[in-house]
C-alpha positions in Angstrom: -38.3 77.0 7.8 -36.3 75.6 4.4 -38.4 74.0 2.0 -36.2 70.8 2.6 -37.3 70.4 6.4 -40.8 71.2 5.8 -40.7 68.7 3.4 -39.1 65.9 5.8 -41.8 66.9 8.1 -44.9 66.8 6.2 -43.0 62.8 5.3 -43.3 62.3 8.7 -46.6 63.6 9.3 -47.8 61.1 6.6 -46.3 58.0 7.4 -48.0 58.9 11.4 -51.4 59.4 9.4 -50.6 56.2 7.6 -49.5 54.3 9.9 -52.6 54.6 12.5 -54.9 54.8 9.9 -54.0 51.5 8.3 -53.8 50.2 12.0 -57.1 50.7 12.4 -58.1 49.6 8.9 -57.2 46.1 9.9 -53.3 46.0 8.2 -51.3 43.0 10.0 -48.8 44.8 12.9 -46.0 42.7 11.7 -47.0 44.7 7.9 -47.3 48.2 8.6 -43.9 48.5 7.4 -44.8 46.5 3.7 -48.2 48.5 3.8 -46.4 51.9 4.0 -43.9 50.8 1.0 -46.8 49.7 -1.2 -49.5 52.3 -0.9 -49.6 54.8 -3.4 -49.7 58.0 -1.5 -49.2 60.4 -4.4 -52.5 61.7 -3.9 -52.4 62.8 -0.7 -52.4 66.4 0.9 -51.5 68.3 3.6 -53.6 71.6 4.0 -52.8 74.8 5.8 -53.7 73.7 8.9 -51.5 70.5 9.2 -54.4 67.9 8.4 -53.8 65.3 5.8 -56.3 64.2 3.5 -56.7 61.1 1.0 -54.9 58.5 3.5 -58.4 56.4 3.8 -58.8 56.7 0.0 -55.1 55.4 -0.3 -55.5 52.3 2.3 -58.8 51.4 0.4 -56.9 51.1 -3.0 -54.2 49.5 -0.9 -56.9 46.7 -0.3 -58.1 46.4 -3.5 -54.7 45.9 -4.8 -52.6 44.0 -1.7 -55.2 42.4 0.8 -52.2 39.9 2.1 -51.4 42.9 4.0 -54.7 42.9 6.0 -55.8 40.5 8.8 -58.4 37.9 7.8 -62.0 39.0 9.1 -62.9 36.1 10.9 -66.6 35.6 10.9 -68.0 35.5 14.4 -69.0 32.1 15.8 -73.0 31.3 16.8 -73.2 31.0 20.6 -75.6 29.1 22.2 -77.5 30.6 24.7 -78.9 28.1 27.6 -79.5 24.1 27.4 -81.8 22.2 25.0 -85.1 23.0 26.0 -86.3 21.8 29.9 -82.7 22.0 31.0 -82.5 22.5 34.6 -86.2 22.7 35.0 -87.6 19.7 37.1 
């Protein structure tokens, strides 16, 4: 394989990495695309064995740096269990 396409690939292989990883780290849907563009990804790695390492470390700085590009954490609501106290009881 030519240096060229393995390099294309291992691209691809990050920006899948990234892409799920930020997912899941609470980046907006609609600003994968803006979070992919901003990160700085020049520390991650690809070993031997195809894994890629330093895209956590990379989405971290990423929300350091560019929160817009997260979805607000909404603090959950009290619920209220039951009726004031004797309710139903008669």
């Amino acid at each position: 394989m030519s240096e060229e396409l393995l390099e294309i690939a291992n691209k691809r292989l990050v920006r899948a990495e990234f892409l799920i990883a930020s997912r899941n780290a609470g980046v907006r849907p609609e600003a994968l695309d803006a979070a992919y563009k901003l990160a700085d990804l020049s520390s991650v790695a690809i070993d031997d064995n195809g894994k890629v390492w330093g895209v956590d470390d990379a989405i971290e700085a990423l929300r350091s740096e560019s929160d817009f590009v997260f979805a607000p954490v909404e603090k959950p609501r009290p619920r209220t269990l039951g009726g004031p106290s004797g309710y139903g009881i008669e």
